[in-house]
N, C-alpha and C positions, 0 to 999 in steps of 0.2 A: 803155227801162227807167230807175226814179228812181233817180239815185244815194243810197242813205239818208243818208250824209254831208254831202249837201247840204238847207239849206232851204229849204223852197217854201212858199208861202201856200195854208191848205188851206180855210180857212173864215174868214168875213169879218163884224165886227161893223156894224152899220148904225144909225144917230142916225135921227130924227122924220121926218128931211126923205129920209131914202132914203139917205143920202150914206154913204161907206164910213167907218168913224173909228177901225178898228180890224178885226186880223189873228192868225189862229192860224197858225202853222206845223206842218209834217208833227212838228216836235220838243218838240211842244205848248208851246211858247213864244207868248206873247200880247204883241202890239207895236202901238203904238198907231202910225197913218198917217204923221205924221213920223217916226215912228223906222221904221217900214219903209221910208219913202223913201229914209233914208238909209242902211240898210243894201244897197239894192237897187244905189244909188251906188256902194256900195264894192264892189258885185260878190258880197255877202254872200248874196242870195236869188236863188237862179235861177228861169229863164222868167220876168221881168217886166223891163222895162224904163222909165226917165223918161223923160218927153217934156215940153218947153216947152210949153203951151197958153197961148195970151193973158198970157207973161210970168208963169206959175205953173208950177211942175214939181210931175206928176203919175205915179203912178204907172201904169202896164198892163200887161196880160200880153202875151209877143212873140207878133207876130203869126208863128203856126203855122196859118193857111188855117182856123181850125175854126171854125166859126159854135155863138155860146154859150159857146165861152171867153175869157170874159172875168171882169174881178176882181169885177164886178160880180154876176158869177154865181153866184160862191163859194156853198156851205151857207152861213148864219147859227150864230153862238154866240152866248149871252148874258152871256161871262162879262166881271164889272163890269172894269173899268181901275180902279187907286188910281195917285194921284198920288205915291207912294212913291218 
């Protein structure tokens, strides 16, 4: 069961190339990719974890055995990012 207190990435914004650039939370909070990485760092978003790939830290969701969960997976939303 989710803890509601906690946040989790529930749906995920995607740029031209497919690439993920942006995240909703279960607490309808919208974070753009660096800033979910580095709250995922501080321990701030649960089930994901960072991994070094080729000297880039990325995000992922922990591996829980389930084929298809992945961030990559996430529903899409289109809400814009401002630079604010």
């Amino acid at each position: 069961m989710l803890d509601p207190q906690q946040l989790y990435l529930v749906a995920a914004k995607k740029d031209a190339q497919g690439n993920v650039v942006a995240f909703r939370t279960n607490h309808g909070d919208v974070f753009s990719y660096a800033q979910a990485l580095e709250f995922a760092k501080q321990g701030r978003i649960a089930e994901v974890e960072v991994y070094n790939v080729n000297g880039k830290e990325v995000l992922r969701a922990e591996d829980d055995g389930i084929e298809g969960n992945d961030l990559n997976d996430l529903p899409e939303f289109d809400q814009i990012l401002s630079d604010s």
